[in-house]
C-alpha positions in Angstrom: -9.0 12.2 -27.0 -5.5 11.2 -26.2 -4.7 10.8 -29.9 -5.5 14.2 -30.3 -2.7 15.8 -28.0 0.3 17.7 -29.7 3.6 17.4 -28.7 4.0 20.9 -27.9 0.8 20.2 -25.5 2.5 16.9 -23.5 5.9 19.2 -23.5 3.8 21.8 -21.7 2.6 18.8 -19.7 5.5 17.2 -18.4 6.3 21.3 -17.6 3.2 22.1 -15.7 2.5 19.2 -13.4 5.3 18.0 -11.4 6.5 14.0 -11.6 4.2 13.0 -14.2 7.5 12.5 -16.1 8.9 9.3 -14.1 5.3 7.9 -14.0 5.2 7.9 -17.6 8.8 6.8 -18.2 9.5 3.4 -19.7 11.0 0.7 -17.6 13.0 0.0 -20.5 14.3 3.7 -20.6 15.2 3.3 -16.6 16.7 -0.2 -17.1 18.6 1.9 -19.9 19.9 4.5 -17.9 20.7 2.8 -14.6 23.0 0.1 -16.3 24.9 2.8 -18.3 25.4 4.4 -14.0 26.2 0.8 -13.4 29.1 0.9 -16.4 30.5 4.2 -15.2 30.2 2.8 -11.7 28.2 5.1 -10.1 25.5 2.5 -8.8 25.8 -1.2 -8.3 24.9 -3.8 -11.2 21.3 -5.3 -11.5 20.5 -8.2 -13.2 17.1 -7.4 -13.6 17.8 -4.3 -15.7 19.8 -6.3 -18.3 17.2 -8.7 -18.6 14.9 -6.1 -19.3 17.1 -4.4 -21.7 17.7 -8.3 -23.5 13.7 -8.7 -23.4 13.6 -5.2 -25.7 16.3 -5.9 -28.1 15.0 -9.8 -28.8 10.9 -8.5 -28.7 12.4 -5.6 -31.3 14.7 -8.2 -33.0 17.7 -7.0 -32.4 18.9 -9.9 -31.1 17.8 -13.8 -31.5 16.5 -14.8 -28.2 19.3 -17.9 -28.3 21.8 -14.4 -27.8 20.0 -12.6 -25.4 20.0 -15.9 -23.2 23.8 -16.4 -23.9 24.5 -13.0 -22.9 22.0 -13.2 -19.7 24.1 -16.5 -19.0 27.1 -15.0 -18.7 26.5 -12.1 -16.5 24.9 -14.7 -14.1 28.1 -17.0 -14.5 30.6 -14.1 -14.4 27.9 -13.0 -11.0 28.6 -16.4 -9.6 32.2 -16.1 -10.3 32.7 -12.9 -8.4 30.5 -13.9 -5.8 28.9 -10.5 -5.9 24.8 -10.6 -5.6 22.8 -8.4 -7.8 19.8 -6.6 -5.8 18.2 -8.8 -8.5 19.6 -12.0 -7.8 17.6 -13.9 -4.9 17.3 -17.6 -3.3 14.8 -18.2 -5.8 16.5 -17.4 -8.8 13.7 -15.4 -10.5 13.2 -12.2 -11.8 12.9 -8.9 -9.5 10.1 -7.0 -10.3 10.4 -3.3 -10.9 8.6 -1.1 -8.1 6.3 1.0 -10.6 6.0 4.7 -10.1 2.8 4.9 -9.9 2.4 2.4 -6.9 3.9 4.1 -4.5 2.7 4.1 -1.2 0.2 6.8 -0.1 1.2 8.5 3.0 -2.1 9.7 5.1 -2.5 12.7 6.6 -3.1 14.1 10.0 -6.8 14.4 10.3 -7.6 18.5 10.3 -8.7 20.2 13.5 
């Protein structure tokens, strides 16, 4: 059945029912958008968003992966150089993981009376 909706339908979709945009968003579409903020700089740097965004181009073959590590490389090294810190970069070195829309915490409700 979801092969069957219209574009005009999800338009009237996304419309209708109120944040269903940002759950269906891409994290490559948000790693997009908040390192172009980051260029202009409206919001601080993230590593993890240019990873992301080298993880698109090389799986799309944009780039070579032997590119998209070079680049990642020196955004670390120019990090380390700075000594700024990324929200990405931790003690252990790895990758943040994205908080997913749709995981966000439920907030319970006062019990009716």
């Amino acid at each position: 059945m979801a092969g069957e909706i219209g574009g005009s339908q999800i338009s009237a979709l996304l419309e209708a029912v109120p944040g269903i945009r940002n759950v269906l968003r891409s994290p490559v579409a948000d790693a997009l958008v908040n390192t172009i903020r980051a260029a202009a700089g409206l919001r601080p740097f993230a590593y993890a968003e240019a990873d992301e965004l080298v993880q698109y181009a090389t799986r799309r073959g944009l780039i070579s992966e032997t590119e998209g590590n070079q680049v990642l490389e020196e955004v670390r090294g120019q990090e380390r150089a700075t000594g700024r810190r990324t929200p990405a970069s931790g003690k252990t070195g790895g990758r943040a993981k994205s908080k997913s829309p749709t995981r966000r915490p439920v907030k319970k409700r006062a019990p009716k009376r």
